[in-house]
Backbone bond lengths (Angstrom), bond angles and torsions (degrees), N, CA, C in turn:
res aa  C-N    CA-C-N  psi(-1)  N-CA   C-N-CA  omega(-1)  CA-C   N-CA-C  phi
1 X - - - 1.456 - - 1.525 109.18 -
2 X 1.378 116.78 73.07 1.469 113.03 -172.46 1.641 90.04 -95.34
3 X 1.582 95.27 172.25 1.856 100.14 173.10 1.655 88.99 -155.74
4 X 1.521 109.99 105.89 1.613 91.70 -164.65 1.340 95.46 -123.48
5 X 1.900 114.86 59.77 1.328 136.70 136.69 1.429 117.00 -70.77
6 X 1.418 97.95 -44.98 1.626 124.71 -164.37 1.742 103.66 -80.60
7 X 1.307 102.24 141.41 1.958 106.01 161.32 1.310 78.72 -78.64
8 X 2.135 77.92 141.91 1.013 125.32 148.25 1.681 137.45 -77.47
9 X 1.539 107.63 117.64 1.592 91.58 -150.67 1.800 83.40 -113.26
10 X 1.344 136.78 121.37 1.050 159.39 -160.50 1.980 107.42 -87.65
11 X 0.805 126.62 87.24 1.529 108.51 166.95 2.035 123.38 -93.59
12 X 1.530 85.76 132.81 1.963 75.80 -163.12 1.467 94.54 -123.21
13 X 1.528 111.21 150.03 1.459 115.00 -166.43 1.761 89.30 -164.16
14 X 1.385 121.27 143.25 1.432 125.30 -153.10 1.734 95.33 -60.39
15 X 1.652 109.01 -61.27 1.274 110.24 -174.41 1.528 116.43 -66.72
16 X 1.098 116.41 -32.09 1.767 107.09 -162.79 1.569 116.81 68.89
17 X 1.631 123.12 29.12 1.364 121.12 -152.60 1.307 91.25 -139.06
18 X 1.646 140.69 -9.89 1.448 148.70 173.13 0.940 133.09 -152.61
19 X 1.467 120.58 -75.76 1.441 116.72 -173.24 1.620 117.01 -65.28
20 X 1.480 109.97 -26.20 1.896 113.95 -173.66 1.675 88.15 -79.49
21 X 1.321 126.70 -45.62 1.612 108.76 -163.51 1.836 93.22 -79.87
22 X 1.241 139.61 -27.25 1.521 119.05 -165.69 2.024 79.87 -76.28
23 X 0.783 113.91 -14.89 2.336 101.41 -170.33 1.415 88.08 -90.52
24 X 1.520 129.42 -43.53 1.355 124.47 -177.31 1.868 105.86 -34.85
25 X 1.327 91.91 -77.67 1.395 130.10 -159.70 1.638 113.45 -51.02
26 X 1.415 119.12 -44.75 1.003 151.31 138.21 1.831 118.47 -36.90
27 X 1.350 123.84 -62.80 1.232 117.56 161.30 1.201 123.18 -41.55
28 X 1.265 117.63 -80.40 1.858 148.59 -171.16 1.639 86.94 -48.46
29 X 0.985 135.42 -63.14 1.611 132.82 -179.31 1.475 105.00 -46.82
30 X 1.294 128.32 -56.08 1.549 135.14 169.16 1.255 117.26 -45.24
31 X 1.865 112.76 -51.77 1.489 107.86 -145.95 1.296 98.12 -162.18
32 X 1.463 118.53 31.91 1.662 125.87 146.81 1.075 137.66 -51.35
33 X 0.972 111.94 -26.43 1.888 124.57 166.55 1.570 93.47 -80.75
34 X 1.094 160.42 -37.63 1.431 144.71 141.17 1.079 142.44 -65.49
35 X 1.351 125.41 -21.65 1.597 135.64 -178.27 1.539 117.73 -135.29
36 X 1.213 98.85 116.37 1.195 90.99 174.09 1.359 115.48 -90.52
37 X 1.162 102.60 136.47 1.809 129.39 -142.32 1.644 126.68 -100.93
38 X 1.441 134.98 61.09 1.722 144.36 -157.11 1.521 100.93 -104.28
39 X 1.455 110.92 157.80 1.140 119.34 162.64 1.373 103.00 -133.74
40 X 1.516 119.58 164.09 1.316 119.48 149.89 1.336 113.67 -175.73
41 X 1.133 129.27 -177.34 1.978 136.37 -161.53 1.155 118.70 -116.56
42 X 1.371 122.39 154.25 1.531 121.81 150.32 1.352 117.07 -61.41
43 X 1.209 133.02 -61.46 1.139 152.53 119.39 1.362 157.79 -2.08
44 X 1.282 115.67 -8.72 1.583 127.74 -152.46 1.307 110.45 -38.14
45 X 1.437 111.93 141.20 1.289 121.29 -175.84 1.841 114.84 -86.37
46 X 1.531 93.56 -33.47 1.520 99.42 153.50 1.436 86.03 94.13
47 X 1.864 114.89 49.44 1.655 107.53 166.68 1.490 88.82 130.11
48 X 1.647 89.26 143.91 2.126 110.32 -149.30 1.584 71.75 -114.55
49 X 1.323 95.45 139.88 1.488 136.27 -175.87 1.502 102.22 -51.70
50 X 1.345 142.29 118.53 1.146 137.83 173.81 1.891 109.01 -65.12
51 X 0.927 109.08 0.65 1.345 111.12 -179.53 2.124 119.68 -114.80
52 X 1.121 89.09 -8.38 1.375 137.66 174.26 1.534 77.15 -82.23
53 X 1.017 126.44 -105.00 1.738 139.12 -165.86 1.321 99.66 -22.61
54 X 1.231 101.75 -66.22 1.541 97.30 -169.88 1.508 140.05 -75.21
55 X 1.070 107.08 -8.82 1.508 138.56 -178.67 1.830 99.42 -79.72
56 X 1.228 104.76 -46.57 1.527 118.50 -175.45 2.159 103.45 -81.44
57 X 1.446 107.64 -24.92 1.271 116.24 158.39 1.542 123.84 -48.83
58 X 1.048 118.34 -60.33 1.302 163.31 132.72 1.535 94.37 26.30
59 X 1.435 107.22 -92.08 1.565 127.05 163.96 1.261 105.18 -61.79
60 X 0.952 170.58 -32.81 1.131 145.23 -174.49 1.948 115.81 129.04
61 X 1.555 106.18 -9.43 1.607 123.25 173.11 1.245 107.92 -85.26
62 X 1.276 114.80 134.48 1.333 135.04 172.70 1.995 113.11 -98.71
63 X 1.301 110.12 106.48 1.380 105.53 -173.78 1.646 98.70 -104.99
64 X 1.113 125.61 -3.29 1.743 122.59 -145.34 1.376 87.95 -87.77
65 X 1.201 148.44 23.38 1.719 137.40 130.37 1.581 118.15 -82.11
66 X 1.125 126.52 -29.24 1.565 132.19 -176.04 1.654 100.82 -68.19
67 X 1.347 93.34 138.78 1.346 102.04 -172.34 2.077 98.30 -143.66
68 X 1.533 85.11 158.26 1.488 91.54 -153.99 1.913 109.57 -68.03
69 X 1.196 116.26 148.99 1.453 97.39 175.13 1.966 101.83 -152.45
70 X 1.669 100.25 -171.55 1.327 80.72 -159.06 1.954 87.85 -122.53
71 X 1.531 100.09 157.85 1.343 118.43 -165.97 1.545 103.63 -34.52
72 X 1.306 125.36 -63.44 1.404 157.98 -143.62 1.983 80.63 -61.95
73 X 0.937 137.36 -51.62 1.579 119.91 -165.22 1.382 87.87 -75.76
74 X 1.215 150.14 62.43 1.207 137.07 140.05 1.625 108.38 -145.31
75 X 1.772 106.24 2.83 1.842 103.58 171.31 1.470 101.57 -47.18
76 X 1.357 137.48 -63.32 1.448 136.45 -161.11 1.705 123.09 -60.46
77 X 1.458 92.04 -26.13 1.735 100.10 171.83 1.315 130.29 -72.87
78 X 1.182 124.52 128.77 1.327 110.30 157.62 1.737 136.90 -72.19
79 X 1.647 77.62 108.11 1.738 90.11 -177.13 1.447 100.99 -100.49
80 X 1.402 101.17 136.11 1.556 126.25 -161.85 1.916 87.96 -83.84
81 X 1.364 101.71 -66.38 1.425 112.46 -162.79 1.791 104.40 -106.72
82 X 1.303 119.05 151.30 1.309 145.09 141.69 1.470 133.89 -91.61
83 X 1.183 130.31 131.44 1.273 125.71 176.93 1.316 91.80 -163.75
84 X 2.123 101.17 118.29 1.671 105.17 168.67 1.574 93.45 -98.40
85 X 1.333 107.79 162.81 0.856 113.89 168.88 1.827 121.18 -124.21
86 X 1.356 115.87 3.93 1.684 121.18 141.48 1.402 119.68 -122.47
87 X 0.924 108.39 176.32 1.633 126.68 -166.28 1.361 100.59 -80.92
88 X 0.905 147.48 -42.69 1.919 153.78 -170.62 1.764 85.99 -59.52
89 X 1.414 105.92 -86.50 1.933 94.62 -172.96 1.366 122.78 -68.44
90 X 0.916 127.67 -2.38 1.556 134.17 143.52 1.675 114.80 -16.35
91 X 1.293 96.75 -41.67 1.532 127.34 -151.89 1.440 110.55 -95.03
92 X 1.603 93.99 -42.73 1.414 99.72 -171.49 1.497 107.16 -97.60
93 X 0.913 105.48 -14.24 1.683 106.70 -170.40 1.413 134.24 -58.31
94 X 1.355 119.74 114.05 1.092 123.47 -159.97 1.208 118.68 -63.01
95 X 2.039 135.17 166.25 1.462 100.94 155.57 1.795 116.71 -85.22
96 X 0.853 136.32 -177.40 1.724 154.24 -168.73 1.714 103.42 -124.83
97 X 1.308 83.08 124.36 1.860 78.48 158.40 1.266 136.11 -84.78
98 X 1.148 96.97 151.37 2.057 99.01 -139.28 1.086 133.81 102.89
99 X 1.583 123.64 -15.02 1.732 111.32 -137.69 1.539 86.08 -77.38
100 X 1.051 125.47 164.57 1.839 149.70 145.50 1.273 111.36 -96.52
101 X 1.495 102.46 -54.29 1.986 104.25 -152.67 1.888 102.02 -107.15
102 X 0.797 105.73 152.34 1.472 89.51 160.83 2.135 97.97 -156.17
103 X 1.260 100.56 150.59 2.029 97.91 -158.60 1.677 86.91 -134.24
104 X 1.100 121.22 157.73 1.252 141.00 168.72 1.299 121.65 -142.74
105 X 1.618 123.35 86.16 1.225 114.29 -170.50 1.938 98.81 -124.17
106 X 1.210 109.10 122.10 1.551 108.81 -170.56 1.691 110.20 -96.53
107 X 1.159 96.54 144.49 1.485 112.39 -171.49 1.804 108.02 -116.10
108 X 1.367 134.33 178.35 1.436 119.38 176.70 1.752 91.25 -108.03
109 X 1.096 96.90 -179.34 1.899 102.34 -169.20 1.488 105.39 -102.51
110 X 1.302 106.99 86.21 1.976 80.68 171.38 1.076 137.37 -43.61
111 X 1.595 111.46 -25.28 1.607 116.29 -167.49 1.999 101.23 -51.76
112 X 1.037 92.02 -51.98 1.497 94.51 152.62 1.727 160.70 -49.59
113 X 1.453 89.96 1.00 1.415 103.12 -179.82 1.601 101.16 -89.65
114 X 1.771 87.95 147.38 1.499 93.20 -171.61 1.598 124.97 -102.64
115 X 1.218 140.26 -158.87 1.748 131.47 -167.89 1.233 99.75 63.61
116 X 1.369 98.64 -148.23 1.785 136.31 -146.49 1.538 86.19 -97.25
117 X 1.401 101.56 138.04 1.681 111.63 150.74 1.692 131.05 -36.77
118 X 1.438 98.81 -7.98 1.429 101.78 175.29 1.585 98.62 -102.13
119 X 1.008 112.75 -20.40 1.813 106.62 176.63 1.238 108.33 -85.45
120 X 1.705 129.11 -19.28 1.379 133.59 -135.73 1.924 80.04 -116.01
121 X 1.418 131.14 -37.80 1.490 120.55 172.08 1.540 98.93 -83.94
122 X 1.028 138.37 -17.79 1.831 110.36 169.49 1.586 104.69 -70.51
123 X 1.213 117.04 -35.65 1.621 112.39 -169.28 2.161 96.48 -65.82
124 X 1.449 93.83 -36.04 2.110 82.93 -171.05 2.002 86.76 -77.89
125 X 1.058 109.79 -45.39 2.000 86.08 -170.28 1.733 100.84 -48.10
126 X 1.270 113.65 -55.47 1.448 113.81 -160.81 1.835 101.82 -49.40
127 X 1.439 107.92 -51.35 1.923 108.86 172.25 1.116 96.97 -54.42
128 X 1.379 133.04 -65.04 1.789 132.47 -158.68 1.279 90.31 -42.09
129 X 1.620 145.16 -60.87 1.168 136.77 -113.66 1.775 81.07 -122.04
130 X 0.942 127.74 -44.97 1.637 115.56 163.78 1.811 115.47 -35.07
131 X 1.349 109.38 -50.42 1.529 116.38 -166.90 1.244 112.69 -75.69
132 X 1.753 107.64 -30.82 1.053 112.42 169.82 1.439 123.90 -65.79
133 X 0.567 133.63 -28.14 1.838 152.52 -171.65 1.792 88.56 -72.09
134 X 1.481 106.98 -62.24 1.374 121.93 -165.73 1.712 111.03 -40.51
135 X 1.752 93.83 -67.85 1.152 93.38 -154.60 1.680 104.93 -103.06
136 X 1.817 114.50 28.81 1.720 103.33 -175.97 1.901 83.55 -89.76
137 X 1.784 105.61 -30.45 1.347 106.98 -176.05 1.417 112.38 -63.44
138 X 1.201 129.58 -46.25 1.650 123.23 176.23 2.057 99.62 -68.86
139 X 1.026 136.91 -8.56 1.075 131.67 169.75 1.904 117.16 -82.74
140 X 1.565 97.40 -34.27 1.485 111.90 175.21 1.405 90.59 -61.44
141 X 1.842 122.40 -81.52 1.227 118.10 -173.06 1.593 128.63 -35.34
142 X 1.299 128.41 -38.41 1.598 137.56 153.83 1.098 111.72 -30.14
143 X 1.342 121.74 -74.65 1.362 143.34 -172.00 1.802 110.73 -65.72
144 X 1.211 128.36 -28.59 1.499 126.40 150.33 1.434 110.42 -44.90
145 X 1.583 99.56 -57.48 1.740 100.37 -143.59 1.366 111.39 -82.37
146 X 1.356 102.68 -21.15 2.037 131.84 167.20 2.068 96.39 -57.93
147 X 1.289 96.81 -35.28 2.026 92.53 -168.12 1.536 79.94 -86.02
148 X 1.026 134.91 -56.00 2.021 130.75 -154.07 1.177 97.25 -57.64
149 X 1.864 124.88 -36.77 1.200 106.70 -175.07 1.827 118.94 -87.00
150 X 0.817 106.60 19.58 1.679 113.90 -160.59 1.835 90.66 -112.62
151 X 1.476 112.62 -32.92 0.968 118.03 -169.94 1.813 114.62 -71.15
């Protein structure tokens, strides 16, 4: 589902297995009619967190087609924007041709939360609902600066 009218706004996270698909999923729902909306890893874990899915269910986003992939299929694209979303690819992250923007806003990893599956989905709502906050506001700001320029 490319739209390559639209910048490409890149989200990178080591695994590609949570936090980049709940900001993916979360973006493109916000600000798909403006951005066209990818994630991917240094790392790929090679498959989005079933709890990830459901957490993003939750609200009303459907992620359970996104599948994990790795940074490198997007060296050739022009990616407008960057945004990691942990500290590990922060590090590694390449530049893109094209880039303008590049954002670093870190989140904690649920894949990592520990106990019971009932402790392990409050830790992804509490991220879901962190990122969400994050990125409906960098989607508000898009969507201003998309009207100022039209204006």
């Amino acid at each position: 589902m490319s739209h390559p009218q639209l910048p490409l706004v890149l989200i990178l996270c080591t695994g590609n297995s949570c936090r980049s698909h709940l900001a993916e999923g979360i973006l493109r729902h916000a600000a798909g009619d403006l951005l066209d909306v990818r994630s991917a890893g240094s790392r790929p874990a090679g498959y989005v967190h079933p709890l990830a899915i459901q957490a993003m269910a939750e609200i009303g986003i459907d992620i359970s087609a996104h599948h994990s992939k790795h940074l490198d299929e997007f060296l050739q694209q022009n990616v407008e924007t960057v945004i990691t979303v942990c500290g590990n690819v922060d590090q590694a992250c390449p530049l893109f041709p094209g880039q303008l923007n590049r954002h670093h806003w870190g989140f904690d990893d649920p894949a990592h939360a520990p106990g019971d599956v009932a402790a392990q989905i409050a830790v992804f709502r509490r991220v879901r609902d962190e990122i969400k906050r994050v990125f409906e506001a960098y989607a508000d700001g898009r969507r201003d600066a998309a009207k100022a320029n039209t204006n």
